[in-house]
Each structure stands twice: as structure tokens, then as C-alpha cells.
N, C-alpha and C positions, 0 to 999 in steps of 0.2 A: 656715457660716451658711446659716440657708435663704433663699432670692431667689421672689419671686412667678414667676419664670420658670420656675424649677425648681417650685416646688408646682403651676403649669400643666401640666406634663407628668406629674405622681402624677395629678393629676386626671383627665388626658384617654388616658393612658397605662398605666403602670403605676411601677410602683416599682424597678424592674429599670432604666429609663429615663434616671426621676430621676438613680439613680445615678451610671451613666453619664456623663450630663450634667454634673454634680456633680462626678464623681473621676475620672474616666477620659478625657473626652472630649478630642481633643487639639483645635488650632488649625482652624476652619472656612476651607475654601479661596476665596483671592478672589472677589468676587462682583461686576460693575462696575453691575449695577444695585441692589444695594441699598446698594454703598459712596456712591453717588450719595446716597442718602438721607439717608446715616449724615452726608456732607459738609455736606447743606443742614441738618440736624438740629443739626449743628455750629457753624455758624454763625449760623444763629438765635438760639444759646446762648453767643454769646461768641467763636466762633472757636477755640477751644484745641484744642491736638492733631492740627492738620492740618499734615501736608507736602507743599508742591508740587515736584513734581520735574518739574526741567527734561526733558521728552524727547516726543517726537510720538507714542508708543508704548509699548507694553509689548512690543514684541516682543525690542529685544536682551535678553541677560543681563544688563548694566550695569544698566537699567529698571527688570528682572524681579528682581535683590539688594539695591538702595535701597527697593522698593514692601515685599518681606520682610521686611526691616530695620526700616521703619518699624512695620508691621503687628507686628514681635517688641518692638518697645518699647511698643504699647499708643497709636501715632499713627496717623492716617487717610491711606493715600498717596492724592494725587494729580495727572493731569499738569495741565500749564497752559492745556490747553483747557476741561478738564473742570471745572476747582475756576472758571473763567469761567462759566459754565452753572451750577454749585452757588449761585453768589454770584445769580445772575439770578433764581434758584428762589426762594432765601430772599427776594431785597427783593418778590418778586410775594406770597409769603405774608407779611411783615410790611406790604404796602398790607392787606391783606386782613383782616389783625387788627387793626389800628387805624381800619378802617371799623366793626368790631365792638365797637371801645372796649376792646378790650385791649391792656394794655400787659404787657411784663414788666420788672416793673422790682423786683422780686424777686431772689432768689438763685436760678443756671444752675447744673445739674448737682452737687448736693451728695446726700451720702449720708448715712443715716440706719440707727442701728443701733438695734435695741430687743429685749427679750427680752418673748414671749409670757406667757399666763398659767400656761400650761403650758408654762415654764421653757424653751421654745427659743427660741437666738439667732436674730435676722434680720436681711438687712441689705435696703435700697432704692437702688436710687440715683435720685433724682428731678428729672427736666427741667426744674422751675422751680416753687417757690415762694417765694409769698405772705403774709410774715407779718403779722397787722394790728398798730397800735403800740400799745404798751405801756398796760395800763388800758383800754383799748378792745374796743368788743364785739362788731368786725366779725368776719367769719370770715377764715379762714386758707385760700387759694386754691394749688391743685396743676394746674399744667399739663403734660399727654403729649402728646407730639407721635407720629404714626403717620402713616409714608409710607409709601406706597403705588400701585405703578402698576394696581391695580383701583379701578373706580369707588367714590367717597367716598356712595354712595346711603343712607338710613339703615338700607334692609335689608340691603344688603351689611355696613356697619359695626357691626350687632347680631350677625351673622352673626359677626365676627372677635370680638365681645367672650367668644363660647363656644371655639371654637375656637383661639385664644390667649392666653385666661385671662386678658384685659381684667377681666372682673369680678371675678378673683382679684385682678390689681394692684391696682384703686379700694379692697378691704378691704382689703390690707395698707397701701398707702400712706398712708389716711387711719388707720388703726391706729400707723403710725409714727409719725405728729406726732401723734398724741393720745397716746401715750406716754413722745414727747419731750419733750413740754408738754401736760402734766397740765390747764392752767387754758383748752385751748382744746379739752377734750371736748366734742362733740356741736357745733362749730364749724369743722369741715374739710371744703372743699369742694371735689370735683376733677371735669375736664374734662377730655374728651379731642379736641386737633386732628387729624382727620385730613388729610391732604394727599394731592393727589394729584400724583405724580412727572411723572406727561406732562402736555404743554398742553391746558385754559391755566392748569393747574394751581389747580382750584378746590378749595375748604376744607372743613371740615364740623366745627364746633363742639357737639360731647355733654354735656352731663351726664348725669348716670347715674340712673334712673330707679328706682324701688323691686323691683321684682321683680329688676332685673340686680342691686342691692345683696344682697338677699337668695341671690340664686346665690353671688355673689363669696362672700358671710357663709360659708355653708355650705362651699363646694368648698376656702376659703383653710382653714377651719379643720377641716374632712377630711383636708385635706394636711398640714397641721401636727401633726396627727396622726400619721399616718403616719410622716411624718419623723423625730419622736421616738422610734416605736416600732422601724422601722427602724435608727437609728443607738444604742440602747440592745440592739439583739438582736444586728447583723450588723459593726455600726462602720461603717468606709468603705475596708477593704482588700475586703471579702467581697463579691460582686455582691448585690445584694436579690432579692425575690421578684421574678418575671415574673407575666404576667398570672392570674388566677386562675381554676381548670379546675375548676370547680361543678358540673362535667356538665348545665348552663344548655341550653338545647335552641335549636337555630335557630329564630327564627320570621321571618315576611313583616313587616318593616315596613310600619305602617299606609298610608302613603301609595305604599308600592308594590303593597299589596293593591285599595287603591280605584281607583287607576291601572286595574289589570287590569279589574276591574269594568265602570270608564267605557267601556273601549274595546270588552268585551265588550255592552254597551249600545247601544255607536253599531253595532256590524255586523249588530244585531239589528234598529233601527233602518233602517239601508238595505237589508237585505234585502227588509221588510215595504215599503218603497217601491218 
């Protein structure tokens, strides 16, 4: 099924990637800063899936087979310093949501499957929603959470909505539940938290604006495209195309053109001083 994760790498990538990613790719190697994330991400959400393992370290074997072990079951390890720190993380970002007047009190980490119009499956799995109740004609709220140890600025965080398919997730997500429930079309509304991993760990609450909707619109249903076209031509034993060789011509990006320019300007400038 296809995942917004994967249609972000057709999009930014190629289809060669996708694949990859999709059928190939094996397990990614520990990472302690972004398991850090994945912890407080956790625990915001309920707690489920973490294991703390008794040890000061990962350095013995013993550590280094139990952290595996868990990691091969689809649980978060970590030691008992660290998931202390995790829990710190999370209660600084839940003061911080409930100064904002959100609460989640919705359903944590549920997945959602739907089939497009053009007949491909998908799946979500989404950090929390918000259903309004029954005959009512509030909307239906989607929270993402996005940790991060770069700054939460709102140019940086437009910046990661292109480059990791943020605007692809907001169209599929909000595609899900208006699929899954029919009667809450044109009622789905999602928000992205960012966080930031280092002190003092400040927030950054998104909605998503019209022009990143119309990105996501496009780039999700490009890639769904693709996908289909892909998995009806090649399957998923075959690798897909790699990037496409147009014989497209190098050019200077604009802003490293006018770059040159400027500073061609300024030498011109102190000279004549």
C-alpha cells in the first residue's frame, strides 16, 4: 500500500527510490537522536511500545541484543536515563499544548486505510485524531507531531513541509478520513507540532495554508500516479525507473545567478571608491 512517506520520495526522488524504500529496504541503523524523538513522540501518544532496558550503556553485547531485539519486534529501546529525559521532553511539550488550549483527547496512533480514485490502496497511520460527535458539525482535527533538533522557525518548518513531503502527508491524511467518513468531506482539519528536541524545547503549531494544500494536492496525486503506473508495469520484484535522462540541460539557478551578480556589483562599487 502506498504511505505519504513513500509518495514523498517519488516526488522528490525518483521511482527507482520509492521502490526501494517500499520492497527492498532493510531495517535503518540505530539512531540515539532521533530515537529520542520517536520516545517523547511516544509518550505523548500514550506510551505504547517502549522498552527500558536496565543498563548505563549500549556499549556491552547484553545492551547491544536486548536494544535489537526490541527494535526486531517493532518496540522503541531505551536505557533508564534516557526514557527519564524522554518523559521530561514530553511533560515540557504537553505544558505547552495546553497553554495553546489543545488537548488530545482523541484517538493516539491509529491507521487508516482507503483506496483512491484511481483504485490505489493506502495506508496512514496518524498521531492523533479528533472526531467531532455524532450529528455535529464541528470538524474532525488531525495532529503530527515533528521533532526536531533544528530550529522550529516558521521558515525553517516550510522549508521541511517541501523537502519531506509534509504537504504530501496534510493531502493524503485529510483524504483518509474524508474517505473513511464520507459525511465529514470538506470538514478535516490538520496541524502540524513541531518540537524542538534541545532546550528549552519550544513548539511551533502549523496549519497549513492554501498554496502548501495545493503543493500537497498536486505532488500526493503525481505520486499516486505513479505508483499505480509503476506497480501495473514493473510489480514489486522488478526495481522502477531511476531518475529520468531528458537530456534537460544544466542551468545556474536563479538565486545563485543573482548571487554572482551582487557581488560582481559590490567589487565594482569599491573599486570606483
Amino acid at each position: 500500500m502506498l504511505h505519504q512517506s513513500i509518495a514523498s520520495v517519488i516526488a522528490n526522488r525518483s521511482p527507482l527510490h520509492a521502490w526501494h524504500k517500499a520492497f527492498a529496504e532493510e531495517q535503518d541503523p540505530y539512531d540515539e537522536a532521533r530515537n529520542m524523538g520517536q520516545l517523547a513522540h511516544s509518550l505523548l501518544l500514550g506510551g505504547q511500545g517502549i522498552e527500558v532496558i536496565d543498563a548505563p550503556d549500549w556499549r556491552t553485547n547484553a545492551a547491544k541484543e536486548q536494544r535489537e531485539s526490541a527494535r526486531a519486534s517493532g518496540k522503541i529501546p531505551v536505557l533508564v536515563a534516557k526514557f527519564a529525559e524522554a518523559e521530561k521532553l514530553a511533560g515540557i511539550v504537553r505544558a505547552q499544548l495546553e497553554v495553546r488550549g489543545i488537548e488530545l483527547t482523541g484517538q493516539s496512533e491509529i491507521t487508516a486505510i482507503w483506496r483512491t480514485s484511481g483504485r490505489v490502496w493506502c495506508q496512514a497511520r496518524l498521531d492523533h485524531l479528533i472526531l467531532p460527535k455524532p450529528r455535529h458539525k464541528q470538524k474532525a482535527t488531525i495532529y503530527d507531531f515533528k521533532f526536531t533538533s533544528a530550529a522550529a522557525t516558521k521558515k525553517a518548518c516550510e522549508g521541511r513541509f517541501i523537502e519531506y513531503g509534509y504537504d504530501i502527508q496534510h493531502c493524503a491524511y485529510v483524504e483518509a478520513i474524508e474517505k473513511v467518513f464520507p459525511k465529514l468531506q470538506g470538514r478535516v482539519k490538520m496541524e502540524f507540532i513541531f518540537v524542538e528536541t534541545d532546550l528549552p524545547h519550544a513548539i511551533r503549531v502549523m496549519p497549513v495554508g492554501g498554496s502548501m494544500r495545493t503543493s500537497g494536492q498536486w505532488r500526493w496525486g503525481k505520486a499516486v500516479e505513479i505508483w499505480q503506473e509503476c506497480l501495473e508495469k514493473y510489480g514489486t520484484g522488478t526495481p522502477w525507473p531511476s531518475y529520468s535522462d531528458d537530456g534537460a540541460l544544466a542551468e545556474c539557478p536563479p538565486w545563485a545567478l543573482n548571487a554572482q551578480v551582487a557581488e560582481e556589483y559590490k567589487e565594482e562599487i569599491s573599486e570606483e571608491v
